[in-house]
N, C-alpha and C positions, 0 to 999 in steps of 0.2 A: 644487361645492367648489373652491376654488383649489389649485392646487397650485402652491406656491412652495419649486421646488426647485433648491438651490445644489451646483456642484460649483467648489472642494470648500470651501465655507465650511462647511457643514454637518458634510462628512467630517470637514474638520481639525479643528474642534470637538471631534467626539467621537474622532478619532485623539487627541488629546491627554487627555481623560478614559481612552479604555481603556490608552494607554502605561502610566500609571501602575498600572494593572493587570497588566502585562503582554501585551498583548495591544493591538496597533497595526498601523495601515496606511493606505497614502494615494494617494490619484490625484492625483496631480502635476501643472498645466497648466502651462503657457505653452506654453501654447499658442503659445502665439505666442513663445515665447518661448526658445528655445534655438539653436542652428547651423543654417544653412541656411533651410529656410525655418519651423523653430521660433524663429527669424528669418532667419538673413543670410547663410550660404554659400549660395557658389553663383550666387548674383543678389537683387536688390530682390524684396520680395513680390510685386509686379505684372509681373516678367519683365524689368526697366529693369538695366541694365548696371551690374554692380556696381561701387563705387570703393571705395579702403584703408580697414580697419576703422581706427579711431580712439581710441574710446571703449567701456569698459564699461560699457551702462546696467543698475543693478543695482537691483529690485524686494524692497522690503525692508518683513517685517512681523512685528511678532510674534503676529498676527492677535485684534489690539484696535485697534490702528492702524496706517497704513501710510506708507510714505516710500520714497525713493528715496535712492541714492549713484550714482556716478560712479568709474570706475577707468581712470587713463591709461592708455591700453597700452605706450608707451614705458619711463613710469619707475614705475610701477604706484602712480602714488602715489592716492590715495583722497580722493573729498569726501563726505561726509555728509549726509544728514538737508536732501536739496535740495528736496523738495517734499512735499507732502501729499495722498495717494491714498489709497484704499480700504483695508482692510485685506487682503480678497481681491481681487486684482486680475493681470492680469498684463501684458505690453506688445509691440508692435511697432514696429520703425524702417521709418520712411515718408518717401521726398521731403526729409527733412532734419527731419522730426518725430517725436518720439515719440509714439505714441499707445499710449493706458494702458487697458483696457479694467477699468472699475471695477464689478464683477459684482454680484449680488442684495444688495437693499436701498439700493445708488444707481445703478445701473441707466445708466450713463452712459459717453462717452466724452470723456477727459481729453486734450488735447492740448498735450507742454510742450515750447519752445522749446531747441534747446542751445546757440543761440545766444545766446538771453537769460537763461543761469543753470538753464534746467530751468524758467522763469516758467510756468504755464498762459495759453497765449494762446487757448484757445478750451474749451469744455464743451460737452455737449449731451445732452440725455435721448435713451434709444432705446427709452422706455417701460416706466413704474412696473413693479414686478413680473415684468419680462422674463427677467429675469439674461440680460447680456451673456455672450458666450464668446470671440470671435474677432474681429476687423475683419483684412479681408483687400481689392486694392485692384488696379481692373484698367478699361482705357478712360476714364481719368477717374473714377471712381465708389469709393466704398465699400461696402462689402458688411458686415455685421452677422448673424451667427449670435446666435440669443436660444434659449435650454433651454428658456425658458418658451411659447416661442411655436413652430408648425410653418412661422412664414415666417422666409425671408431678409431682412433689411433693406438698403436699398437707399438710399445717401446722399450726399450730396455733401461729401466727405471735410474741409474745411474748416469748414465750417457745422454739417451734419448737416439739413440743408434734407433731407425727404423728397425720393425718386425714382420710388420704386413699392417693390414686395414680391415674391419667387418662395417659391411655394407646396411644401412639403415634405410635405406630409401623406398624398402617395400610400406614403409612407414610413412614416409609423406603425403600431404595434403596437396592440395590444387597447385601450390604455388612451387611447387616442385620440391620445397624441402620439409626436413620433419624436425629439424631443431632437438635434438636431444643436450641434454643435460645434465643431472646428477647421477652418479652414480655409488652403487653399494656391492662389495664383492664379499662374498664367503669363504673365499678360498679356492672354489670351483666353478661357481656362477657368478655372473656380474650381472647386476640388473641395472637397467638404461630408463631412465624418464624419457620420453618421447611428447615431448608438449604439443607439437603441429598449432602453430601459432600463422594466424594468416598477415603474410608479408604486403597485403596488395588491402588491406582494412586495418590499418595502426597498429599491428600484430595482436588484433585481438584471439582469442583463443577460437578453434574452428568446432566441430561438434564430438570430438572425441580427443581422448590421449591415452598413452599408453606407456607398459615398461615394458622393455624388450629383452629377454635372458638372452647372454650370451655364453656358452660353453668355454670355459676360460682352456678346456685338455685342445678343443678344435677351433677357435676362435671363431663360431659357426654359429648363428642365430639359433635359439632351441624355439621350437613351435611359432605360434602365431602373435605371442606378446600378451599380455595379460589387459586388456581395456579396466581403466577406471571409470568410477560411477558419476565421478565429476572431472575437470576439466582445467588443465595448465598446473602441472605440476611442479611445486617450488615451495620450498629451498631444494628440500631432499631427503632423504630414507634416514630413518632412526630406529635402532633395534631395539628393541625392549623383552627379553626371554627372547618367547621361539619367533617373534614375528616382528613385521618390519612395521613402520609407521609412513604413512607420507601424505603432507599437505599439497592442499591446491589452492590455488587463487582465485580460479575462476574470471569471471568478467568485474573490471574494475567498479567498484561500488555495489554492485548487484547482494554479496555477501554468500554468494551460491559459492565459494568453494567446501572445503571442508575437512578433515584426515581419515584415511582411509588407513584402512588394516590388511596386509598380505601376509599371505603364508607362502613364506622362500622356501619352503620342501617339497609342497603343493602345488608351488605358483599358479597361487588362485589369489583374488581382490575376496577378503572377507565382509567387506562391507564400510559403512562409514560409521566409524567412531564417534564423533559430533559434528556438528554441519557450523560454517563459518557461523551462521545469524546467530546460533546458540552462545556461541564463543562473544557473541557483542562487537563485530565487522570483519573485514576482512583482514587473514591470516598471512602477517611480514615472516614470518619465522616459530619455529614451534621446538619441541623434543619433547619425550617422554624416559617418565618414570617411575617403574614399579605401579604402572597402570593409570597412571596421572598424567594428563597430558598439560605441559606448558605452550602457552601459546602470547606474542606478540602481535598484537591485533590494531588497525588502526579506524577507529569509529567512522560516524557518518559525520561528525565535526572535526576529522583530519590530527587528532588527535591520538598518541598511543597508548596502548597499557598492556602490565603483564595478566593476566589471568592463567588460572590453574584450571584443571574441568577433569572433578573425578570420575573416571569413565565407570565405574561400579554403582557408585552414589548417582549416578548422573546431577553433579552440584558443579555450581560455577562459582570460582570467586576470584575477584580482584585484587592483584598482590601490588601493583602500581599503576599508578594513574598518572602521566604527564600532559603538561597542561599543550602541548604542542606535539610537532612530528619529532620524538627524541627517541625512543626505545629502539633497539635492533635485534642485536643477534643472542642468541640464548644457547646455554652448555649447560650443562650437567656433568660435573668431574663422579670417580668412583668414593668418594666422599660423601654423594648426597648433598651436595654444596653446587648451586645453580651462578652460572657465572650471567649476569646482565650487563647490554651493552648501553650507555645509557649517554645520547650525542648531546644534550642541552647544552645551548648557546652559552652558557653561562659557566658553566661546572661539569663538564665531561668527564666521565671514566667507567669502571665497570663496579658494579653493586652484586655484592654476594648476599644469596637468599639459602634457608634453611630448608629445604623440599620436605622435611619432616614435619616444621611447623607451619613455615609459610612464610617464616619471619625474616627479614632484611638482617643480616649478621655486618655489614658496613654501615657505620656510623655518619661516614659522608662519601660519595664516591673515590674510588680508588683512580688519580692521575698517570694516565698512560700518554701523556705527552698529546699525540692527535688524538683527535674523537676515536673511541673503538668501534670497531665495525663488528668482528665475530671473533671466536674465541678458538683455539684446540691445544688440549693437552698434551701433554708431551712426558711420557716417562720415565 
């Protein structure tokens, strides 16, 4: 039997049917998609010498359809409705390209020009039924995480010409697969989120997860994978200085996920930074900065809000609070200027906050045409 399983097309589906219920919640990616390296602090996905953010690339759907916007960072002024993507999708800035990871059911990597408009100068299958997750990108090469599949995919980032495949399956659960996910490259290692979601119990999360280094010189798994302390890792890695960052979900409502601190030199789990409950529910989305972690949290009344949680101070504070399921995805440009996704039925766009003060710097949200999904800068 096949299993064609989407995160989170499927979720947000039905997050959208039980809201109306009262009863909502959502695994947030972008992966690829937020500060650092949910894209852009800190340095290039591949370890390449970061230069001045520029642009906000803003992923936008109202998940029937999908399109993109633009937001200058100078005068924050906005373009709209620039191209045509997936409805779940989300994106990474690479080499001076966007690339849009167009997940289950087109199965594909979209690569748009910002030099030409946002034009698609190139597409490529990474195989029917795969559902894409992440492209991450190191020695030349692309790398493709697939949910559907236990290999890496291995591409040559312009084309998508095959390279070969790294096998993840030592990493699977009962149900034979291990579901990997986001990923974070250095330049020389690639680290893999390895969720192990069980296929055969509403893919709830099984009793362990993991990141898996991969050797980007031999495209060869290095050791046995790093176990985290908690369970279902999502969105994805954000660097902040020497170390990475990465949330988890955990089991839905329980509030047991949390973010965890690795050390990419070491590749050791240093511990947990603060635990979902602390944060005030459980963790759609997060990044950090300069020690401070931002976090999208959605309470036990289905409701979301940003909070900050200085991990020094150990203090928590609330920067928004929506009265509904609206908050998403969260960036951090090299500005110190926090880009917020913000889907309210009523008034969608994205809301820039000050990470110095705390302070909302838009006055009402910024119009990106569809609701925004997640954010990545673009140089």
């Amino acid at each position: 039997m096949k299993n064609n399983v989407t995160f989170p097309a499927v979720l947000l589906a039905a997050i959208a049917a039980l809201f109306a219920c009262g009863e909502d919640r959502s695994v947030v990616l972008d992966g690829g998609a937020g500060a650092t390296c949910l894209d852009c602090d800190g340095g290039a996905p591949d370890g390449s010498a970061p230069g001045p953010d520029k642009t906000a690339f803003v992923v936008t759907t109202d998940y029937s359809t999908g399109s993109c916007a633009t937001i200058d960072l100078a005068t924050r002024a906005a373009t709209t409705n620039l191209c045509s993507i997936h409805s779940d999708a989300v994106a990474r800035y690479h080499n001076g390209m966007v690339y849009v990871i167009n997940r289950l059911e087109q199965d594909n990597i979209q690569i748009l020009g910002p030099a030409n408009g946002y034009a698609t100068v190139a597409q490529y299958s990474v195989e029917a039924g795969s559902n894409p997750q992440d492209i991450a990108f190191a020695k030349g090469k692309a790398y493709v995480t697939r949910q559907n599949s236990n290999k890496v995919l291995v591409v040559k980032p312009d084309s998508g010409e095959k390279l070969g495949e790294i096998d993840l399956s030592s990493f699977a659960d009962a149900d034979g697969f291990c579901e990997p996910g986001a990923m974070y490259s250095d330049g020389t290692s690639v680290f893999v989120t390895v969720l192990r979601l069980d296929r055969n119990n509403m893919l709830n999360p099984t009793d362990k997860s993991f990141v898996a280094v991969v050797d980007a010189a031999t495209d060869k798994v290095a050791g046995e994978g790093i176990q985290l302390y908690t369970v279902n890792p999502w969105p994805g890695f954000v660097r902040d200085g020497d170390y990475l960052y990465l949330a988890t979900s955990g089991t839905f409502g329980s509030q047991n996920g949390a973010v965890e601190m690795i050390d990419p030199a070491a590749r050791k789990d240093l511990g947990i930074s603060v635990e979902a409950r602390t944060l005030g529910g459980d963790i759609n989305h997060f990044t950090v900065s300069k020690g401070v972690i931002y976090a999208v949290i959605t309470d036990a009344n289905f409701a979301t809000a940003l909070v900050s949680y200085d991990t020094a101070a150990a203090t928590r504070t609330v920067l928004l609070q929506s009265a509904g399921f609206d908050l998403a995805g969260v960036a951090v440009n090299d500005r110190g200027e926090m880009y917020v996704s913000d889907r309210n039925a009523t008034k969608p766009g994205i809301r820039i906050f000050d990470t110095k003060t705390g302070t909302e710097l838009t006055p009402a949200p910024i119009d990106t045409g569809l609701p925004p999904f997640v954010t990545v800068f673009v140089k």
